[in-house]
C-alpha positions in Angstrom: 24.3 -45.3 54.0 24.2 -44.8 50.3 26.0 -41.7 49.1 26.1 -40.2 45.9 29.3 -38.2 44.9 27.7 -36.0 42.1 25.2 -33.6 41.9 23.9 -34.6 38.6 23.4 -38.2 40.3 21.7 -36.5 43.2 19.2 -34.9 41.3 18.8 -37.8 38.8 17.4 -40.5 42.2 16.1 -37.4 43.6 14.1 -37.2 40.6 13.1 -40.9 40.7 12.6 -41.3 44.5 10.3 -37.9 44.3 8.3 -39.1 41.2 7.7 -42.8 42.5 6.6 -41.0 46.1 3.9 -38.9 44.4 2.7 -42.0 42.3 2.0 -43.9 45.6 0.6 -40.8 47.1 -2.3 -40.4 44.4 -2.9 -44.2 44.5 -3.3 -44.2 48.9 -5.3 -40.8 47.9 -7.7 -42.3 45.7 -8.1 -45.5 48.3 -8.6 -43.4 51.4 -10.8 -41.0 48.8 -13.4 -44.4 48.5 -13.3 -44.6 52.0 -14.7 -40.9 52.9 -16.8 -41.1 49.8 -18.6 -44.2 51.3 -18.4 -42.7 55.0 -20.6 -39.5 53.6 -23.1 -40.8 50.8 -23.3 -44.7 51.6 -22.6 -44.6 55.8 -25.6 -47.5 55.8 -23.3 -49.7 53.8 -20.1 -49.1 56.2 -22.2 -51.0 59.0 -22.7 -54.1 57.3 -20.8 -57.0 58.7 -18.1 -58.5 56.1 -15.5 -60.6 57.8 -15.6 -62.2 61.3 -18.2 -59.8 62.5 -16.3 -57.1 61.9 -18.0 -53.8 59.7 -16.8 -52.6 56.7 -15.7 -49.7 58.3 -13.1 -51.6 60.3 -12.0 -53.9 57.4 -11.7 -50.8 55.2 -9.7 -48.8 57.7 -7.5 -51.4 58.6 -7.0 -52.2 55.3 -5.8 -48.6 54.8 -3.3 -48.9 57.6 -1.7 -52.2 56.0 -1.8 -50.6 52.9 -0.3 -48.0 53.5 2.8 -49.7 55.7 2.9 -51.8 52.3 3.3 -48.8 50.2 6.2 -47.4 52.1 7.8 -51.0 52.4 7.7 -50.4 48.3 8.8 -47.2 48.2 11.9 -48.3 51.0 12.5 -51.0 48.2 13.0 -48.6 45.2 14.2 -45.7 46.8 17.2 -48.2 47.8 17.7 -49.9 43.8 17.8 -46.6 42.2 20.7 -44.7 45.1 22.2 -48.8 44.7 22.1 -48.5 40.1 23.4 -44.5 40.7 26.5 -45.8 43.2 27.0 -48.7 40.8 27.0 -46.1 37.7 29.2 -44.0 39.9 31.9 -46.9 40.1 31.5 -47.4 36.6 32.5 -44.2 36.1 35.5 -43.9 38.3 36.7 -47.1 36.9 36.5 -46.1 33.7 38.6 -43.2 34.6 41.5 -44.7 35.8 
């Protein structure tokens, strides 16, 4: 488990982690957005067969779902880098010191 030993670096990946959550927040918002948006002014087009018989409706919300275990594979990935670059800094620091 990574753990930061100041506060500064705390709120600095804090900072990072909460700013790249919200980014992949807006962009799932604005997919899932298309889907509703199609679901109340354009329902005839959600029933039209696109892949292997299957609607639009079902390619679209399963699409969602991988997407959105995608996204949170990506934001596992950075979340880790930037607490791994802040203990590397950290040992750079204390180093440095001695």
């Amino acid at each position: 488990m990574h753990v930061n030993s100041t506060t500064e670096e705390k709120e600095i990946v804090t900072r990072q982690k909460s700013k790249l959550g919200v980014r992949l927040f807006f962009i799932y918002l604005i997919c899932y957005a298309g889907f509703v948006i199609l679901g109340v002014f354009k329902y005839e087009l959600l029933a039209t067969t696109v892949f292997s018989g299957l609607n639009l409706a079902v390619v679209y919300g399963i699409g969602l779902i991988v997407f959105a275990v995608i996204m949170g594979i990506i934001y596992n990935y950075y979340c880790t880098k930037y607490e791994d670059e802040a203990e590397k800094a950290d040992e750079l620091i204390k180093e440095d010191k001695k």
